[in-house]
C-alpha positions in Angstrom: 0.0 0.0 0.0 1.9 2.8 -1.1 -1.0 5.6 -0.4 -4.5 5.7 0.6 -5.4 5.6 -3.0 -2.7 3.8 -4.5 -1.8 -0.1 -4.2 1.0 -2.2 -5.6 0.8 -5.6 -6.2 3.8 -7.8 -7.3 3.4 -11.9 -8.1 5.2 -14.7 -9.2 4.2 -18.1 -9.7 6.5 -21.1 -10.9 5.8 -24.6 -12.2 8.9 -27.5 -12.9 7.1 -31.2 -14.4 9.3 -34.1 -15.1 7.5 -37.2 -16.2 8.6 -41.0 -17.1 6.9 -43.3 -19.0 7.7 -46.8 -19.5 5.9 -48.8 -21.6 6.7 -52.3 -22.3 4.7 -55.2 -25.5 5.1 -58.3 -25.2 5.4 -61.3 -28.0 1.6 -61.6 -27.0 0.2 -58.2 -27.8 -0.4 -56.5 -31.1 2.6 -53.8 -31.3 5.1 -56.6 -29.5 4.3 -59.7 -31.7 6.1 -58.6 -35.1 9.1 -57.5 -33.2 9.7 -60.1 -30.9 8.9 -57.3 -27.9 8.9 -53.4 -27.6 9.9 -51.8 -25.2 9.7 -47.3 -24.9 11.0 -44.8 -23.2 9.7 -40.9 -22.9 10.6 -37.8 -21.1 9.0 -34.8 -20.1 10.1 -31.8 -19.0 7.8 -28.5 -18.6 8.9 -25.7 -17.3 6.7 -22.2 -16.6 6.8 -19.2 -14.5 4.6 -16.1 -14.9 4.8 -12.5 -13.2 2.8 -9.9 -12.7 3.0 -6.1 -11.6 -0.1 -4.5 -11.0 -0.8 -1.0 -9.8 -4.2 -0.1 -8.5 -5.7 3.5 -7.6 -9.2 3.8 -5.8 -10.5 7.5 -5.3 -14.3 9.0 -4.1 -15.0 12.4 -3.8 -18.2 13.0 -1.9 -19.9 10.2 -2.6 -20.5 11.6 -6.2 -17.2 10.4 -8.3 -15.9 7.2 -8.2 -12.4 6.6 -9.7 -11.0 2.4 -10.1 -8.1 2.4 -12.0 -5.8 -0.8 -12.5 -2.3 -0.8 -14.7 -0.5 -4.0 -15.3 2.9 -5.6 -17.0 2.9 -9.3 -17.2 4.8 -12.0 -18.7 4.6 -15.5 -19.0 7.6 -18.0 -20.0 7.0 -22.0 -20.9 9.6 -24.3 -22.1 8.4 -27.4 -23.2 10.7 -30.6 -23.7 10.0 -34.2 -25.1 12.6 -37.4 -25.6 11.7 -40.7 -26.6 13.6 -44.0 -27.7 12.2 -47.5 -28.2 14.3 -50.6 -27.9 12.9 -54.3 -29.7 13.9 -58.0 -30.1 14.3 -58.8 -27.1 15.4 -62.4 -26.1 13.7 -62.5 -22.8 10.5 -60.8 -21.2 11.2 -60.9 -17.9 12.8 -58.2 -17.1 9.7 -55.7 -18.8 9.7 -52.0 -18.4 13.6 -52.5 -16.7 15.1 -54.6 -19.7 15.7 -51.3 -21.5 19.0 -52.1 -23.8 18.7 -56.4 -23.7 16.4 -55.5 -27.2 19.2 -56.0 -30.0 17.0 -53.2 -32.3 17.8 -49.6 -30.9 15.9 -46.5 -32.5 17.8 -43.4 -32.8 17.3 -41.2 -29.6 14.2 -38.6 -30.4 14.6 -34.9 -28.7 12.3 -32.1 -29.2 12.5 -28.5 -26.9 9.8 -26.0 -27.7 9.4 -22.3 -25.7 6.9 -19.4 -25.7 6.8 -15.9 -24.5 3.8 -13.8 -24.2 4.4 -9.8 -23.1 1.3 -8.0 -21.9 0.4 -4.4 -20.8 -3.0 -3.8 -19.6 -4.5 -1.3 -18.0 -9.0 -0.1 -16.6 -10.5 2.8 -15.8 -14.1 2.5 -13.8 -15.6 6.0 -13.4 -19.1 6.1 -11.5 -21.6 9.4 -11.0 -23.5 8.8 -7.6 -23.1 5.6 -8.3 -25.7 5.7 -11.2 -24.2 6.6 -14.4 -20.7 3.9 -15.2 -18.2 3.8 -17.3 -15.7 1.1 -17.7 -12.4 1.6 -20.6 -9.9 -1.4 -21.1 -7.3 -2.2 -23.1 -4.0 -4.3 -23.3 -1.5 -5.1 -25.9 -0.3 -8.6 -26.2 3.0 -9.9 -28.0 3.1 -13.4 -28.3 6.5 -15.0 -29.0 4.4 -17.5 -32.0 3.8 -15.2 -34.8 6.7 -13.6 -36.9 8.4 -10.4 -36.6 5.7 -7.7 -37.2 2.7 -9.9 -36.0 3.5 -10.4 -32.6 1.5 -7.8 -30.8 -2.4 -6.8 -31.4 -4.4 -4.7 -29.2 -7.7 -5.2 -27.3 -9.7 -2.4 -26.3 -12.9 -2.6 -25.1 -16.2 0.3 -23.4 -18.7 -0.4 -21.3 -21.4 1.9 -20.4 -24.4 1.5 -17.5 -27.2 2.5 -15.6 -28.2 1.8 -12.3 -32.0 2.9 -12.8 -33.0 1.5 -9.7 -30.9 4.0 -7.6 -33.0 6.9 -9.4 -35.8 8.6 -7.3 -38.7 7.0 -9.2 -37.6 3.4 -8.2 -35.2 4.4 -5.0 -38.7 3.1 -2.9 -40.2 0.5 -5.5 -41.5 -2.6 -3.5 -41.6 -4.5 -6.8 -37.7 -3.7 -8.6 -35.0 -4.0 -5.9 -31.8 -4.0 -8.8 -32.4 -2.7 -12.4 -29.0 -2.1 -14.3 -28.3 -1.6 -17.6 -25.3 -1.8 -19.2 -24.1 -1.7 -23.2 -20.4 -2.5 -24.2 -18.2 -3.6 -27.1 -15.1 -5.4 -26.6 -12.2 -7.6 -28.5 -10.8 -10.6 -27.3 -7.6 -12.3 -28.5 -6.7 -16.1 -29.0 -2.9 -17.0 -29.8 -3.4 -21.1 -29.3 -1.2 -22.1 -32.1 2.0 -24.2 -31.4 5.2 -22.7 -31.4 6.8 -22.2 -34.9 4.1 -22.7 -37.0 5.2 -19.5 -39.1 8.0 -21.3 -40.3 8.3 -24.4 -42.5 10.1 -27.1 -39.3 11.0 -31.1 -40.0 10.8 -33.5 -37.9 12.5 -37.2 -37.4 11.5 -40.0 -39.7 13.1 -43.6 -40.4 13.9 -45.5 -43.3 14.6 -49.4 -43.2 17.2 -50.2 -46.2 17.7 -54.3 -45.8 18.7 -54.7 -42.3 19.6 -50.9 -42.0 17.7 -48.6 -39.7 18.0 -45.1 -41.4 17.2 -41.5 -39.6 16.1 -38.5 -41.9 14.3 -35.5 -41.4 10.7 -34.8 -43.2 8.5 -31.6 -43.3 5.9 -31.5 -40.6 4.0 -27.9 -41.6 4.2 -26.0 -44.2 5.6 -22.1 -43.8 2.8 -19.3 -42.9 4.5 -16.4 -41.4 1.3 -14.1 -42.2 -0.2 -16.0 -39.0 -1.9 -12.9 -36.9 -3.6 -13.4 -33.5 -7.3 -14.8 -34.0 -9.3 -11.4 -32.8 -12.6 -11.9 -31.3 -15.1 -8.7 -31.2 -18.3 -8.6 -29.0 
């Protein structure tokens, strides 16, 4: 609390996931029975923090203005990353999701790492007249680390407007209306729920069998769009 009008507000919040999976076919099942067992092995590792500055101002004068401002910076960081190798032919079963390395087929190892970045400045003004006539004004700019250079950021303003008829003197003492309010606005909304680098033509790991050979190589998995632009949602 910096004044009697003016607040600060300052959080963090962390998350660190690592998962195993094991999973293990044998000679009986489906995947297992062509390969004489198959055995997998996957990683995961996610991490994500987030922080937020806030600063909040709160003001009456006489019971007839009513000020509720709120200015923010925030920024969210994930990192995202995958690994996965599968092992087959195995000579014995018994030793299941530990027998990792007794299969005498090995899979190249598999590694992915993906990361995001959204920036965001925000900021609201509430102004009230005797608490009858309100007005509400929003906006914030977001950048989002997904889109290409020049696409990153789009703005989101929004207005409300509303009337609190039952606090005027020709309802104040209605028996029948306790709470009539009425309230117009127009807003946009923005949705950036694409994956990372989809503005950019990326391969990914593939395997060719030549005779007894195992063979890595690298196909295309998307094709380029860098004229991706947040989806903008108006109201």
């Amino acid at each position: 609390k910096i004044t009697n009008s003016l607040s600060y507000k300052f959080n963090v919040a962390a998350k660190n996931k690592n998962k195993e999976r094991k999973r293990w076919f044998g000679k009986q099942t489906f995947n297992g029975k062509n390969v004489n067992g198959q055995l997998g092995l996957s990683q995961l590792e996610r991490k994500f923090y987030q922080i937020e500055n806030l600063l909040n101002y709160i003001r009456r004068i006489k019971r007839i203005h009513q000020f509720d401002a709120t200015f923010g910076i925030t920024y969210d960081n994930e990192n995202l990353g995958v690994s996965s190798v599968i092992n087959e032919n195995f000579f014995t079963e018994e030793l299941r999701t530990e027998g990792f390395g007794y299969g005498q087929v090995l899979y190249p190892y598999f590694r992915d790492r993906t990361g995001a970045e959204v920036f965001s400045v925000l900021g609201r003004i509430n102004y009230g007249f005797r608490d009858k006539y309100l007005i509400t004004v929003s906006g914030r700019a977001d950048g989002s680390s997904k889109f290409s250079k020049g696409n990153k950021f789009s703005y989101f303003p929004a207005v409300a407007l509303a009337w609190k008829a039952s606090e005027e003197d020709f309802l104040k003492n209605s028996r029948t209306i306790s709470n009539l309010k009425i309230r117009a606005g127009y807003g946009r909304s923005g949705n950036q729920a694409i994956n990372p680098y989809e503005t950019f033509a990326r391969y990914g790991q593939t395997y060719y069998v030549s005779g007894n050979t195992l063979i890595s190589g690298a196909i295309p998995e998307n094709i380029q769009n860098d004229r991706l632009v947040w989806e903008t949602t108006s109201q």
